[in-house]
C-alpha positions as CSV (number, residue, x, y, z in Angstrom):
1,X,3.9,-15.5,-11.1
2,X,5.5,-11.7,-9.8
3,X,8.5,-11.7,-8.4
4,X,8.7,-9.7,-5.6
5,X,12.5,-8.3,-4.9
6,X,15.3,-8.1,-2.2
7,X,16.5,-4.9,-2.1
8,X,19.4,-2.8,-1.4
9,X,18.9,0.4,-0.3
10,X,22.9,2.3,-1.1
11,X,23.5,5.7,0.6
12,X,26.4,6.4,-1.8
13,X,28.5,9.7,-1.0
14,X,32.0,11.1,-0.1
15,X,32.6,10.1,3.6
16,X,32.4,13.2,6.4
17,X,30.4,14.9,3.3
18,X,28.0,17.6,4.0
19,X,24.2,16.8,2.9
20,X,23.8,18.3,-0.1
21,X,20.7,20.6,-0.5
22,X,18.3,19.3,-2.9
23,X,16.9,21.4,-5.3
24,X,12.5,21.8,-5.3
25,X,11.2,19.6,-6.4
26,X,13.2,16.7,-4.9
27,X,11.8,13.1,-6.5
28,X,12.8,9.7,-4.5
29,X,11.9,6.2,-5.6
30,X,8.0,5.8,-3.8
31,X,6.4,3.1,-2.3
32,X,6.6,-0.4,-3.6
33,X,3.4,-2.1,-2.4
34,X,1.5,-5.2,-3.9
35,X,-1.3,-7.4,-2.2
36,X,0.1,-10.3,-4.8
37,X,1.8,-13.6,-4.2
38,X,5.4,-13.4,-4.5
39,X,8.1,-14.9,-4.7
40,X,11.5,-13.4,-3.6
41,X,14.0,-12.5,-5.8
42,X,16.7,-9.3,-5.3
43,X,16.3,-5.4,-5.6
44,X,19.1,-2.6,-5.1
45,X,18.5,1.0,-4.2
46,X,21.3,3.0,-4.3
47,X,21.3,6.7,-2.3
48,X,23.9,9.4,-1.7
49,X,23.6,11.8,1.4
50,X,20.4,13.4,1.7
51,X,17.5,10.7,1.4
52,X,14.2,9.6,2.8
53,X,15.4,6.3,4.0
54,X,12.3,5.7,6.4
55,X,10.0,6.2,3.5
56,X,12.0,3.5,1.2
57,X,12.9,0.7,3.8
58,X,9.5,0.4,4.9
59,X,7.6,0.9,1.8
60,X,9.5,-1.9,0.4
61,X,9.6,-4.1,2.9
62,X,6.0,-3.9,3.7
63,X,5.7,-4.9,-0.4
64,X,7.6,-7.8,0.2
65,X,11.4,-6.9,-0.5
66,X,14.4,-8.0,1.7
67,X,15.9,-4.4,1.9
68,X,19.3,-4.3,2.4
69,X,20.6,-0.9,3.3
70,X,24.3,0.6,2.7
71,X,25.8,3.8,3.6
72,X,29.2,4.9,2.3
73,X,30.0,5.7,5.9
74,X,29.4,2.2,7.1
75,X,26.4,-0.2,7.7
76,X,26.4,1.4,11.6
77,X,25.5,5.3,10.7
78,X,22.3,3.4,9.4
79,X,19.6,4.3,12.2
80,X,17.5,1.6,14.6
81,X,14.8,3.6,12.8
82,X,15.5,2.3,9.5
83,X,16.1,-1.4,10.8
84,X,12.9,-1.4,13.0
85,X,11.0,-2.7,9.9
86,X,13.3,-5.2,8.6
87,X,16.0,-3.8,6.5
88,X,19.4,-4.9,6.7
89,X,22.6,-2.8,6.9
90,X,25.2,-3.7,4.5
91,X,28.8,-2.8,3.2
92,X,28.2,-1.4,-0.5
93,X,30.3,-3.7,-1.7
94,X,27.6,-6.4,-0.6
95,X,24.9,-4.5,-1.4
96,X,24.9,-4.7,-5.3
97,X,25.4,-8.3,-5.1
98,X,23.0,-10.7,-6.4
99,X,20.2,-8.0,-7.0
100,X,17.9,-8.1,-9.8
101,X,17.4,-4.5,-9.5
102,X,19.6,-2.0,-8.3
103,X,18.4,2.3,-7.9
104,X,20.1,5.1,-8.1
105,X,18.9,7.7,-6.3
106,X,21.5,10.3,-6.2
107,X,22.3,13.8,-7.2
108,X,22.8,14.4,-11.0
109,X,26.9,14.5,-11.9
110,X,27.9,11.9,-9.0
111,X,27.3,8.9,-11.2
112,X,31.2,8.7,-12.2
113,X,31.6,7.6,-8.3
114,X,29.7,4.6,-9.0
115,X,30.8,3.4,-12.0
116,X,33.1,0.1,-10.3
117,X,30.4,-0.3,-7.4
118,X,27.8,-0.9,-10.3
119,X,30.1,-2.8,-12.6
120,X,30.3,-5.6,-10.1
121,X,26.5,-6.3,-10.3
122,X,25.2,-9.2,-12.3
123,X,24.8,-8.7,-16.1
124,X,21.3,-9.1,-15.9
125,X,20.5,-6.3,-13.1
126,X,18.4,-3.7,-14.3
127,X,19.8,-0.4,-13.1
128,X,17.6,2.3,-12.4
129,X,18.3,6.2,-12.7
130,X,16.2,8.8,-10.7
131,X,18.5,11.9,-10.8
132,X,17.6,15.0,-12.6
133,X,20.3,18.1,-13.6
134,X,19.7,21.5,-12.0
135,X,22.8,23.1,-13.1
136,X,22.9,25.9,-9.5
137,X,23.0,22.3,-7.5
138,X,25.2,20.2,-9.7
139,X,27.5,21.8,-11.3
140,X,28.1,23.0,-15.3
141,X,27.9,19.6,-17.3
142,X,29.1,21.0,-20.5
143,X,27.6,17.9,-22.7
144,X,23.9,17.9,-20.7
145,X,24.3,21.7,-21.2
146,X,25.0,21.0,-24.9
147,X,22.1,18.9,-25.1
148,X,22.5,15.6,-24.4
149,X,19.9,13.6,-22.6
150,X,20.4,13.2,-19.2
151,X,20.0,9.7,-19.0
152,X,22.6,8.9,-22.2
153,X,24.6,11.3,-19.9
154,X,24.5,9.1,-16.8
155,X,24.1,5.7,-18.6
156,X,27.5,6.8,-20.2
157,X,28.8,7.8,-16.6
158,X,27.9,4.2,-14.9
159,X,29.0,1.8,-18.0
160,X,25.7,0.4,-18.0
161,X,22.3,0.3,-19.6
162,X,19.8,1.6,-17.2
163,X,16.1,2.8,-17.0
164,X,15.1,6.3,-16.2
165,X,12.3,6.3,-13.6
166,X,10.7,7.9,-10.5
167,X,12.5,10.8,-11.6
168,X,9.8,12.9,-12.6
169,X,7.4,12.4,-9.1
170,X,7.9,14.8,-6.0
171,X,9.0,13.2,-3.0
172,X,5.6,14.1,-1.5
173,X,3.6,12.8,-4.0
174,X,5.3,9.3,-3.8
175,X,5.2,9.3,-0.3
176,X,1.4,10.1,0.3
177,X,-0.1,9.9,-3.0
178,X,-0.1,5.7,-3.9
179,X,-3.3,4.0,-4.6
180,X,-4.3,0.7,-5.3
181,X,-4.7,-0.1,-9.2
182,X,-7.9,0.6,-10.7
183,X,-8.3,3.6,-8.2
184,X,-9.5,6.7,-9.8
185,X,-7.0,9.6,-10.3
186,X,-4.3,7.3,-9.9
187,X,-1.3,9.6,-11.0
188,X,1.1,7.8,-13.5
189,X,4.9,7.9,-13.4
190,X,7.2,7.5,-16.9
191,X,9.1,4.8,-17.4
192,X,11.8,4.9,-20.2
193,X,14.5,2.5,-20.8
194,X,16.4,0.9,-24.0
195,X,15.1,-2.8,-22.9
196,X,11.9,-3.6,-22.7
197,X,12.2,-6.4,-20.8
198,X,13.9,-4.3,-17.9
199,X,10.9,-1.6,-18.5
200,X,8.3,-3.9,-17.6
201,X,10.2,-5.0,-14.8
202,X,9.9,-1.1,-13.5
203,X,7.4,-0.3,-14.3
204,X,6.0,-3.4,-12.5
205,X,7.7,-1.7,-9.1
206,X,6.0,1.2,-10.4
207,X,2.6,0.2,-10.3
208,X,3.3,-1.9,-6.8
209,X,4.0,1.5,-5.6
210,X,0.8,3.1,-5.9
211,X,0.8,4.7,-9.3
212,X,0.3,4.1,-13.2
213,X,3.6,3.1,-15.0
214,X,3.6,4.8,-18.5
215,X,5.9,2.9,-21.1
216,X,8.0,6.2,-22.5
217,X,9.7,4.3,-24.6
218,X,13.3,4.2,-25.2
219,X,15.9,6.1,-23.1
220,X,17.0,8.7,-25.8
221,X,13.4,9.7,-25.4
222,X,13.5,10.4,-21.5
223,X,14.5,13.8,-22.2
224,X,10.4,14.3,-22.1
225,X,10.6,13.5,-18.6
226,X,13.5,15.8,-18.1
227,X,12.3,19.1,-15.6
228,X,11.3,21.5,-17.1
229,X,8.5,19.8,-19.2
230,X,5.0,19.5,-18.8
231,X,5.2,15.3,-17.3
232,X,7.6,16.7,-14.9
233,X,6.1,16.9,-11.0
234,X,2.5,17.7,-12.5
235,X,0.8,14.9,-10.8
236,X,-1.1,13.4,-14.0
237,X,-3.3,10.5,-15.0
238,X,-1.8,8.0,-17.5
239,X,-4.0,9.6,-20.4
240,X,-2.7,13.1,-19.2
241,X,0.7,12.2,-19.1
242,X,0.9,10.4,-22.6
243,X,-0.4,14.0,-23.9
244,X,2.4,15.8,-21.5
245,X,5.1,13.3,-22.7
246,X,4.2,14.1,-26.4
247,X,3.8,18.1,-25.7
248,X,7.8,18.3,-24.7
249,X,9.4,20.7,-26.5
250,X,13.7,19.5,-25.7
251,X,14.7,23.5,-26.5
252,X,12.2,25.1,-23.7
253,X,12.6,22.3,-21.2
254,X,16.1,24.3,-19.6
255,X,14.5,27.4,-20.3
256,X,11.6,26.7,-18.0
257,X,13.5,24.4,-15.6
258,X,15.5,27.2,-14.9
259,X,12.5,30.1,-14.4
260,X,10.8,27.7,-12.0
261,X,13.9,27.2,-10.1
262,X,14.5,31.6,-9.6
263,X,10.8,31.6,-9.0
264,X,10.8,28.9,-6.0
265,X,14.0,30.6,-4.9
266,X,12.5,34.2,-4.5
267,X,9.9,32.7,-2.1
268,X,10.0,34.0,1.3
269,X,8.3,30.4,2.9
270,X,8.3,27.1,1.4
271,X,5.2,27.2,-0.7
272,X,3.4,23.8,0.1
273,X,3.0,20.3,-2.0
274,X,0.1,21.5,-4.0
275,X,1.3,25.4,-4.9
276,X,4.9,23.7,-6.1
277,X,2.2,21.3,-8.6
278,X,0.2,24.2,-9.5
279,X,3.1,26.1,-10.4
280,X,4.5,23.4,-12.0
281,X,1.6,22.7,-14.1
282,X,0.8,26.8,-14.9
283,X,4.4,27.1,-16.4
284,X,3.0,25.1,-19.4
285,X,-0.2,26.9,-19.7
């Protein structure tokens, strides 16, 4: 039978921090739904700063999940708002207790700050990485410069094996673009990780969230979900992103990254959902 999860929703960050601005396009964890019978088990999210925390508390919670919500500045900066649906503010400390999953969902480079919160989750948590680099909001990472796969690069960071997902979905397109399984169009979401056991376990959330879970395959791999590459914020169907995936050229990926990131910056306006897909799209084209 699924296991639905408790959940622990972590808004990890330097105390009296400014938000820090999120680069376009941003990418959050989306909505974990399922009209199956579950049984309870545990679920962390982890957040720093700057985060849709309406969006996750209530998707999850309406799927089933005890949501437990920390913020590094104390369980009382979280809002009525976010408790209203039945998430529960926590100490971090508490949060990553006892969870079979635990997200990360926090800028790229910031993982070193979480390496003894995560080591004092179980064993068998499957931690889950959603950051992506953009070196103008992050900082010069000489080894991600150099090459090395972002994931490796975080896994290496926390101490701990974890799965690269959600990563490669604007924040818009998690939040209002779910559908049931089976639906036509459903747009798919990679999944990579060095288990497979954990994969299927994402992927699972992935699919209660309203979209395909593709199996990428192993984590040294995830680098084809990286931005920059034709899977990343396109908005495609499983088929389509399998092809996307296996079009991913590692040596063009910063390259283009980088071009997409001056282009959205010379805008005047903030171009809307569906221009920042199309351009995302026509940069691989």
């Amino acid at each position: 039978m699924y296991r639905a999860s408790r959940t622990s929703i972590l808004l990890v960050g330097a105390r009296n921090s400014k938000p820090a601005r999120d680069p376009l396009p941003r990418t959050q964890p989306s909505r974990l739904r399922s009209t199956r019978t579950k049984e309870k088990t545990h679920e962390g999210i982890c957040y720093r700063r700057r985060s849709n925390r309406r969006q996750h508390r209530t998707s999850l919670s309406e799927a089933g999940h005890d949501v437990h919500i920390a913020d590094a500045r104390g369980p009382e900066s979280v809002t009525t708002e976010v408790t209203a649906a039945g998430a529960q503010p926590v100490e971090l400390t508490a949060a990553t207790k006892d969870q079979d999953v635990v997200i990360v969902a926090i800028p790229f480079g910031v993982h070193p700050q979480l390496k003894e919160l995560i080591a004092t989750t179980p064993a068998s948590t499957v931690v889950v990485d959603t950051s992506n680099y953009y070196p103008a909001m992050n900082g010069h990472i000489q080894a991600v410069v150099d090459g090395q796969v972002e994931s490796l690069w975080s896994q290496e960071q926390l101490g701990r094996p974890i799965v690269k997902a959600w990563n490669a979905a604007l924040a818009e397109t998690q939040r209002s673009m779910g559908k049931p399984a089976g639906s036509p169009d459903r747009i798919a979401i990679p999944v990579a990780g060095d288990s497979a056991q954990a994969r299927a376990t994402v992927m699972q959330l992935v699919d209660d969230s309203g979209f395909d879970a593709y199996d990428a395959g192993l984590l040294a791999e995830s680098w084809r979900q990286q931005p920059g590459t034709p899977a990343y914020c396109t908005e495609l169907g499983i088929e389509e992103l399998g092809q996307a995936l296996a079009a991913a050229e590692k040596d063009k990926a910063p390259v283009t990254r980088d071009r997409l990131m001056e282009n959205f910056g010379a805008l005047t306006e903030m171009p809307s959902h569906e221009d920042i897909v199309a351009t995302n799209r026509a940069a691989h084209h």
